[in-house]
LOMINU-54558 format. One record per atom (N, C-alpha, C): residue number from 1; atom name; x, y, z; chain; residue in one letter. Coordinates in Angstrom, 1 decimal, always signed. Each point is the difference from the previous one (the first is absolute). Layout:
BEGIN
<NUM 'CA' <X Y Z> 'A' 'A'>
...
***
This chain:
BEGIN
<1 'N' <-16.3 -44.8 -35.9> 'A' 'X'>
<1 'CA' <-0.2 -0.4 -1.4> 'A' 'X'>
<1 'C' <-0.6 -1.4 +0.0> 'A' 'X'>
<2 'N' <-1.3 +0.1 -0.9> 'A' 'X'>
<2 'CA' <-0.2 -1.6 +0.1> 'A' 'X'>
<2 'C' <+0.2 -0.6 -1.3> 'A' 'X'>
<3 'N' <+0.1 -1.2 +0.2> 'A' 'X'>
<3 'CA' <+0.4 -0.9 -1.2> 'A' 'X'>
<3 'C' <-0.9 -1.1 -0.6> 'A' 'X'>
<4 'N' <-0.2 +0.2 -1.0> 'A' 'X'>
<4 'CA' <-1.0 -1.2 +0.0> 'A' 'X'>
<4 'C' <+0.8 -0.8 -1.7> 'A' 'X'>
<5 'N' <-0.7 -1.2 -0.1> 'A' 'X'>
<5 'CA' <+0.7 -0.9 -0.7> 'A' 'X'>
<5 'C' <-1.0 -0.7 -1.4> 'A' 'X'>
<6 'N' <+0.6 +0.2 -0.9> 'A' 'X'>
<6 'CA' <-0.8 -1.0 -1.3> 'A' 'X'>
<6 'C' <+0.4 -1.5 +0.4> 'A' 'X'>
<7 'N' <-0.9 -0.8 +0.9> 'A' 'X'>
<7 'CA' <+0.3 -1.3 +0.4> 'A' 'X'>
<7 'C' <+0.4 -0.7 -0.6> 'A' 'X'>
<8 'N' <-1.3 -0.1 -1.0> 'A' 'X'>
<8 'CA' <+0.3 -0.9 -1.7> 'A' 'X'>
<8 'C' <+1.4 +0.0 -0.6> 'A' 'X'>
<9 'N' <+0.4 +0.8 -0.3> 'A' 'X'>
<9 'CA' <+1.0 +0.6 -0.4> 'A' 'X'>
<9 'C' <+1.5 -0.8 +0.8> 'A' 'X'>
<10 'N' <-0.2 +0.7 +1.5> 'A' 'X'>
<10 'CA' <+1.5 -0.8 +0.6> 'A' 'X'>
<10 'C' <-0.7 -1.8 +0.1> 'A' 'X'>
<11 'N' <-1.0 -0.6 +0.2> 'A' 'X'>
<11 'CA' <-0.4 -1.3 +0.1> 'A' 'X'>
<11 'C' <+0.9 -0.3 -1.6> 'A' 'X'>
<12 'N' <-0.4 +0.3 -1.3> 'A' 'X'>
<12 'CA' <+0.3 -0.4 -0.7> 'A' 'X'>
<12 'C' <+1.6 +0.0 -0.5> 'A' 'X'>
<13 'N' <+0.5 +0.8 +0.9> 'A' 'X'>
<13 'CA' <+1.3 -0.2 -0.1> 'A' 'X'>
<13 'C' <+0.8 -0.7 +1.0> 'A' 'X'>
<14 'N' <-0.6 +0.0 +0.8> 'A' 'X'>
<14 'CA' <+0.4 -1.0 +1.2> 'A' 'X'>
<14 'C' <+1.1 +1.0 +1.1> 'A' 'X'>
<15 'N' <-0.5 +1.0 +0.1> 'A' 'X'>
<15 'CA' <+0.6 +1.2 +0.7> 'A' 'X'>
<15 'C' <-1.2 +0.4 +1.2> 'A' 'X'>
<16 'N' <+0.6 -0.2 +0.9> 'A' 'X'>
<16 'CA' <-0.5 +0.4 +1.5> 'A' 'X'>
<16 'C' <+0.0 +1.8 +0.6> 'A' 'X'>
<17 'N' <-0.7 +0.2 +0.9> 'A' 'X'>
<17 'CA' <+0.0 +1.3 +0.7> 'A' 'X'>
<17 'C' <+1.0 +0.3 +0.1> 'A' 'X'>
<18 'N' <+0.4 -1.2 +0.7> 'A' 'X'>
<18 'CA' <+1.3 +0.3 +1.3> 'A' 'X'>
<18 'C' <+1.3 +0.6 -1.0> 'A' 'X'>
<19 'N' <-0.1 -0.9 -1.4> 'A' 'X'>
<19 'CA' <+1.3 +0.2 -1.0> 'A' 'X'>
<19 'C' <+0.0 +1.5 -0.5> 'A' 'X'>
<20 'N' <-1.3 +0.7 -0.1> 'A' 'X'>
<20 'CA' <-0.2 +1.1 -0.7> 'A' 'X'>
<20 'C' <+0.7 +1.1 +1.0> 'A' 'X'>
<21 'N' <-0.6 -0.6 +1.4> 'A' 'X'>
<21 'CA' <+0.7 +1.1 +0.8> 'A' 'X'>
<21 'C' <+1.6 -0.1 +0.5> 'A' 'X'>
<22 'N' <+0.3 -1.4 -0.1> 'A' 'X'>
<22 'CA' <+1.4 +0.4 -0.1> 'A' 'X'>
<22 'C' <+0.4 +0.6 -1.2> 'A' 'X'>
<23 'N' <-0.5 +0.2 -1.3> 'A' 'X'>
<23 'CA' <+0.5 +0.9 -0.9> 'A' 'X'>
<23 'C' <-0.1 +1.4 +0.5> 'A' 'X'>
<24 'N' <-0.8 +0.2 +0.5> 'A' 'X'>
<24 'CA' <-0.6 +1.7 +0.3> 'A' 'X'>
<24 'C' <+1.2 -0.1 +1.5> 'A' 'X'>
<25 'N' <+0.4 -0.8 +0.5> 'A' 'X'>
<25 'CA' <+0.8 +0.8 +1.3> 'A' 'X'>
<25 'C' <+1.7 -0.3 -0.3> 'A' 'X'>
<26 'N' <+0.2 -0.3 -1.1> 'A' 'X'>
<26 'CA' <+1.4 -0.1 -0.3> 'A' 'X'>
<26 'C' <+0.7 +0.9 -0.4> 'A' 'X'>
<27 'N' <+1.0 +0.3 +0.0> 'A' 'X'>
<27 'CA' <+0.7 +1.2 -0.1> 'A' 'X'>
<27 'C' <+1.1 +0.3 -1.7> 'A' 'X'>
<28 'N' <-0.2 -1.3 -0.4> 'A' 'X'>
<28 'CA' <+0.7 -0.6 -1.1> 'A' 'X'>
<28 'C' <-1.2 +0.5 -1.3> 'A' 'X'>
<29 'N' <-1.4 +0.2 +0.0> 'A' 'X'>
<29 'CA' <-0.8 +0.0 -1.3> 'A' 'X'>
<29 'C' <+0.3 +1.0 -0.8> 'A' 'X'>
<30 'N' <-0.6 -0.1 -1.1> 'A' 'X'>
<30 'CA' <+0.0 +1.8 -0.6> 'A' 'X'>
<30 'C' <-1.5 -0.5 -1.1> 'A' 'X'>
<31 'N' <-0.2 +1.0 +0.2> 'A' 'X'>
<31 'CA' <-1.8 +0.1 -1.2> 'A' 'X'>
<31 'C' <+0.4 +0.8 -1.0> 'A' 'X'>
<32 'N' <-1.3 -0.2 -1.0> 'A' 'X'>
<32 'CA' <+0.5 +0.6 -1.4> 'A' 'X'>
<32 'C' <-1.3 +0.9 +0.2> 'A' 'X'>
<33 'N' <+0.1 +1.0 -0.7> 'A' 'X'>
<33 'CA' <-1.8 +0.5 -0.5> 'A' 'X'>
<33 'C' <-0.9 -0.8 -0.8> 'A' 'X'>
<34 'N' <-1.0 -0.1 +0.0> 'A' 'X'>
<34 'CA' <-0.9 -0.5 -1.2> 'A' 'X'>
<34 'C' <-0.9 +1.0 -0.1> 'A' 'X'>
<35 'N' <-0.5 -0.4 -1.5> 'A' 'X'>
<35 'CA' <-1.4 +0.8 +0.0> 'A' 'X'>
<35 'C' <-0.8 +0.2 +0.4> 'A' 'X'>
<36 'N' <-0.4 +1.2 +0.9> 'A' 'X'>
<36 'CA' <-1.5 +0.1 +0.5> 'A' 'X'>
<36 'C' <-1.0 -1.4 -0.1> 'A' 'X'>
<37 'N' <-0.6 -0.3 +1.4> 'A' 'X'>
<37 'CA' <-1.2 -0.8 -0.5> 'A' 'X'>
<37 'C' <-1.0 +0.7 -1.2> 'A' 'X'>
<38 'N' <-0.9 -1.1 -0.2> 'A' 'X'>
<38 'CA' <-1.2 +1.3 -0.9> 'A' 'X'>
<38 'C' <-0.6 +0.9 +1.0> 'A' 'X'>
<39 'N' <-0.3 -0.2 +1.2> 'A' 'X'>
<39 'CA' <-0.8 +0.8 +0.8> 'A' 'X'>
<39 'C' <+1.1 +1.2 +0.5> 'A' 'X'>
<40 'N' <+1.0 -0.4 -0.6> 'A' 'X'>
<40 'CA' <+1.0 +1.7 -0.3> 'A' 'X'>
<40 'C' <+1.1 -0.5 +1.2> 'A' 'X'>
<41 'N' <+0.0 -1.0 +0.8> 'A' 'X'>
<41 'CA' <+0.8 -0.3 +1.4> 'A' 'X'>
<41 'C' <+1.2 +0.0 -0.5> 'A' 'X'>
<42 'N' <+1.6 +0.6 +1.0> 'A' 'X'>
<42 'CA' <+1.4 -0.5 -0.5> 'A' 'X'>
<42 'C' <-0.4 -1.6 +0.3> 'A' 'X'>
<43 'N' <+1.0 -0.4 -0.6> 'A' 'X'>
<43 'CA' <+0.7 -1.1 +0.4> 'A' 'X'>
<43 'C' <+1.4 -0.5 -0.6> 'A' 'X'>
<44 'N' <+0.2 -1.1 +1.2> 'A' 'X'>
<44 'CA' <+1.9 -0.3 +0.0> 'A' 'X'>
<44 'C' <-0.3 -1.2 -0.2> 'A' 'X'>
<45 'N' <+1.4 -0.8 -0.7> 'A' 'X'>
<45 'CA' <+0.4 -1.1 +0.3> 'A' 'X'>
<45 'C' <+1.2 -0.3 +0.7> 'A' 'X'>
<46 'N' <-0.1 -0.9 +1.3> 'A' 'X'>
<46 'CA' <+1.0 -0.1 +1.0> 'A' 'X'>
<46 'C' <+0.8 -1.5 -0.4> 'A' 'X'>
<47 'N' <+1.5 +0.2 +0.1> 'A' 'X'>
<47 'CA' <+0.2 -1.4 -0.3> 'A' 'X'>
<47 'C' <+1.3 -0.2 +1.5> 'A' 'X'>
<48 'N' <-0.3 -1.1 +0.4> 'A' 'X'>
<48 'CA' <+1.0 -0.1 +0.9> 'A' 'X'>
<48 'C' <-0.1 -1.5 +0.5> 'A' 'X'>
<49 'N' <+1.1 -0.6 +1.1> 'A' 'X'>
<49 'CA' <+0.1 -1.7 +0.6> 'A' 'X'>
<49 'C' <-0.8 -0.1 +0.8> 'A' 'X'>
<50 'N' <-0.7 -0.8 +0.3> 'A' 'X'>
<50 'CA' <-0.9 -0.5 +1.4> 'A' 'X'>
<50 'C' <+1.4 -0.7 +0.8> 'A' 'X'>
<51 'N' <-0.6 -0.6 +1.4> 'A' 'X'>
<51 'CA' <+1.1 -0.3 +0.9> 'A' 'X'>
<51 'C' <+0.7 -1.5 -0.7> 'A' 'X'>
<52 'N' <-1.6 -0.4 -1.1> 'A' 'X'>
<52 'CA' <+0.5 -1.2 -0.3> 'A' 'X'>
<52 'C' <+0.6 -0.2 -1.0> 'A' 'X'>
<53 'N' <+0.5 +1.2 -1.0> 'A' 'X'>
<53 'CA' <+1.1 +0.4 -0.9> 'A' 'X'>
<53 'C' <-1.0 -0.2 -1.4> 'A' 'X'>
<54 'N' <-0.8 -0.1 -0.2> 'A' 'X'>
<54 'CA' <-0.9 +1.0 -1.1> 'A' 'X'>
<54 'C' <+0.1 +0.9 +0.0> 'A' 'X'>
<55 'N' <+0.4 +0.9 -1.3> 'A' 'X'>
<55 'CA' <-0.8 +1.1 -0.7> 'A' 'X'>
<55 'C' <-1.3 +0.1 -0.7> 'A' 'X'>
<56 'N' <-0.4 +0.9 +0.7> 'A' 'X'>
<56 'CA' <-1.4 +0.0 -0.5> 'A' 'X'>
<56 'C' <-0.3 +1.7 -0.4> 'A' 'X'>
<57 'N' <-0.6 +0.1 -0.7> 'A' 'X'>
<57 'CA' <-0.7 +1.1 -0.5> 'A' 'X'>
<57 'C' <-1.2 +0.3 +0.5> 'A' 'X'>
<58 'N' <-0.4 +1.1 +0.4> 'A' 'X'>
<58 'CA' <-1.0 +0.6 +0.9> 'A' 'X'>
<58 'C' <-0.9 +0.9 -0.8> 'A' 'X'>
<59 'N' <-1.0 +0.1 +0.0> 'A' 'X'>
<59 'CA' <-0.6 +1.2 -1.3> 'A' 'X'>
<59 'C' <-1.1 +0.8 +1.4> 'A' 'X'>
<60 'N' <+0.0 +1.2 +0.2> 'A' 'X'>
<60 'CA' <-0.4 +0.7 +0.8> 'A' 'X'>
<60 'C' <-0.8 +0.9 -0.4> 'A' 'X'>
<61 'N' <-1.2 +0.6 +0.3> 'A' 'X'>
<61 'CA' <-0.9 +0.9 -0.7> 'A' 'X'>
<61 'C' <+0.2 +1.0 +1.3> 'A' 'X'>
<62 'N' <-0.1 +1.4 +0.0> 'A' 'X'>
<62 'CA' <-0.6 +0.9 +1.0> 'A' 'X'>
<62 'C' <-1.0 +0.4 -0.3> 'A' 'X'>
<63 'N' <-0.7 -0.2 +0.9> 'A' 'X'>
<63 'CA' <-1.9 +0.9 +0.2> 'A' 'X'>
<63 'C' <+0.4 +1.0 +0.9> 'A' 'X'>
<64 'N' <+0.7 +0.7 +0.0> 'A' 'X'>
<64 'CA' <+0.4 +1.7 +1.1> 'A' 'X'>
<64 'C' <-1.2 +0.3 +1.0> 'A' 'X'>
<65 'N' <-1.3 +0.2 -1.1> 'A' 'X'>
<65 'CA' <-0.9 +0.4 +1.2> 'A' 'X'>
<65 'C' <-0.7 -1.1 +1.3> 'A' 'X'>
<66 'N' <+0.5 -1.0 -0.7> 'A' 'X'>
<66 'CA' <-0.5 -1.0 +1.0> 'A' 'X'>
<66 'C' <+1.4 -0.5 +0.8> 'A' 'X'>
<67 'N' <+1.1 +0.7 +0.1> 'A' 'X'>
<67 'CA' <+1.0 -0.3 +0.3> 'A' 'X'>
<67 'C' <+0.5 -1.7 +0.1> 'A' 'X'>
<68 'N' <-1.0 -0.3 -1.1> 'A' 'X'>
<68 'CA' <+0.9 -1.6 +0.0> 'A' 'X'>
<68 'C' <+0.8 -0.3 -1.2> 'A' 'X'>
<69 'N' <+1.0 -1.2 +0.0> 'A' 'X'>
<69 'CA' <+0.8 -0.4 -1.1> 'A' 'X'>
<69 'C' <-1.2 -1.6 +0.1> 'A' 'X'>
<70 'N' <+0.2 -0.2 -1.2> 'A' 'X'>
<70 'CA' <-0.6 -1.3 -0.8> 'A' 'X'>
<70 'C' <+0.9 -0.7 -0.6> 'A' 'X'>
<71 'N' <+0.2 -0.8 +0.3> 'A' 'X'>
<71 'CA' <+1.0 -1.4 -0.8> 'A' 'X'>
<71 'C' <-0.8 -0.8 -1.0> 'A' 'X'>
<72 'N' <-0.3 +0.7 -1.0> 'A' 'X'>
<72 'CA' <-0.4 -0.6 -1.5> 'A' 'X'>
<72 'C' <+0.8 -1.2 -0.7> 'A' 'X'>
<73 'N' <+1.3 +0.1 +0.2> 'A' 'X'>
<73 'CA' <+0.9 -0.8 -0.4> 'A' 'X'>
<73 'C' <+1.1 -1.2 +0.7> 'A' 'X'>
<74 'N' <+0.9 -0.9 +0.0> 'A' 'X'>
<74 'CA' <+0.5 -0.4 +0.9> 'A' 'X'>
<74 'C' <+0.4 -1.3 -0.6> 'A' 'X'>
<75 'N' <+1.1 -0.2 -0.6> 'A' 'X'>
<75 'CA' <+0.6 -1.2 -0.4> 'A' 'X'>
<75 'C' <+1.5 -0.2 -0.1> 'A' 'X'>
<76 'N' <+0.6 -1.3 +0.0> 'A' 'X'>
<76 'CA' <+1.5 -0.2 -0.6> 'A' 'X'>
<76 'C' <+0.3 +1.2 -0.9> 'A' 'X'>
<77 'N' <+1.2 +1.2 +0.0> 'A' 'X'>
<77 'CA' <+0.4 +0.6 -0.1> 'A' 'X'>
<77 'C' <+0.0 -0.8 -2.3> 'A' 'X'>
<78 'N' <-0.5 +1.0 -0.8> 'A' 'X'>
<78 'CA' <+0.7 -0.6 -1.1> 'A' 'X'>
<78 'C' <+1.4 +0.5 -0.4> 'A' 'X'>
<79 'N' <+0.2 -0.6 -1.1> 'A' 'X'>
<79 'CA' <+1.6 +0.6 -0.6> 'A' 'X'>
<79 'C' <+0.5 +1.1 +0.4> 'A' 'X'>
<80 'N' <-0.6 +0.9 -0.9> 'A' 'X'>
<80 'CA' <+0.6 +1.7 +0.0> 'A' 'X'>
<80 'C' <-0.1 +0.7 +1.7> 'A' 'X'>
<81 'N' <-0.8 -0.6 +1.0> 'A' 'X'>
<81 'CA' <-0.2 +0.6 +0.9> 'A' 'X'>
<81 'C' <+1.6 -0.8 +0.6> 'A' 'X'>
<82 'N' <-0.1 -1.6 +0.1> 'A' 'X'>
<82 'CA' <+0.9 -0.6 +1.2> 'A' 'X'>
<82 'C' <+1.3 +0.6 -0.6> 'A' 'X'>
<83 'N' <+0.2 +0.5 -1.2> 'A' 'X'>
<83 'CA' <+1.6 -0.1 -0.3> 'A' 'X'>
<83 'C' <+0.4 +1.6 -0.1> 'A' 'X'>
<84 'N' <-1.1 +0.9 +0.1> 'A' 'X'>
<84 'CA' <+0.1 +1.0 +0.7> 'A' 'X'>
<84 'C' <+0.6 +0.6 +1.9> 'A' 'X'>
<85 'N' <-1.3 -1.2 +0.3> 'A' 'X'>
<85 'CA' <+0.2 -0.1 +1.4> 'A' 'X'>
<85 'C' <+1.6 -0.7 +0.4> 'A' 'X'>
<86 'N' <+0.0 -1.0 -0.7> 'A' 'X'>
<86 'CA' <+1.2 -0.9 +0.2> 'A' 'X'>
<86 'C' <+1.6 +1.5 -0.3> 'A' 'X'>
<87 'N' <-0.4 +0.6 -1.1> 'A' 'X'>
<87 'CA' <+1.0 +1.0 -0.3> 'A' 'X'>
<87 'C' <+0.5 +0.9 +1.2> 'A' 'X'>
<88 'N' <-0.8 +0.1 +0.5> 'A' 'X'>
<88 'CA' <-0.5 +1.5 +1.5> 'A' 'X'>
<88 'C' <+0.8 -0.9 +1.2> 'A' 'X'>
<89 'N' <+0.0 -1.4 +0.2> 'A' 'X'>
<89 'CA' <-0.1 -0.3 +1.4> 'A' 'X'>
<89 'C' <+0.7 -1.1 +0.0> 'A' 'X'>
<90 'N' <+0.8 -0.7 -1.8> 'A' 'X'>
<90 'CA' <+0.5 -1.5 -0.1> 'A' 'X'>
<90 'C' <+1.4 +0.2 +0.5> 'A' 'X'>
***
């Protein structure tokens, strides 16, 4: 599976690779559905800690036929997500 990243996007939030993928290898996350991209793609939002105790929110597009995930999104976790996540794992 490859991964590719909206750079802009984590630069502007001050979220790194390395943080994204410790969200993707933790055992603790849970995603929500979102609405289809426009070009019809699922997509999730992942919320979980990095090692350095951020929550962060992850926003994930699938392209299936190109078997990659795209990180469109990627910032400090807001409200309704951290106190969800906090609910799951506090």
């Amino acid at each position: 599976m490859i991964v590719t990243y909206e750079d802009g996007n984590l630069r502007k939030n001050g979220i790194s690779h390395i943080e994204v993928q410790e969200v993707f290898a933790s055992d603790l996350s849970f995603a929500e559905d979102l609405k289809p991209s426009g070009r019809g793609n699922g997509r999730v939002m992942i919320i979980d800690w990095t090692q350095s105790g951020r929550i962060l929110e992850i926003g994930v597009e699938y392209f299936e036929t190109e078997d990659r995930e795209h990180i469109f999104h990627a910032m400090d976790a807001g409200k309704a997500y951290k106190k969800a996540f906090l609910k799951r794992n506090g």
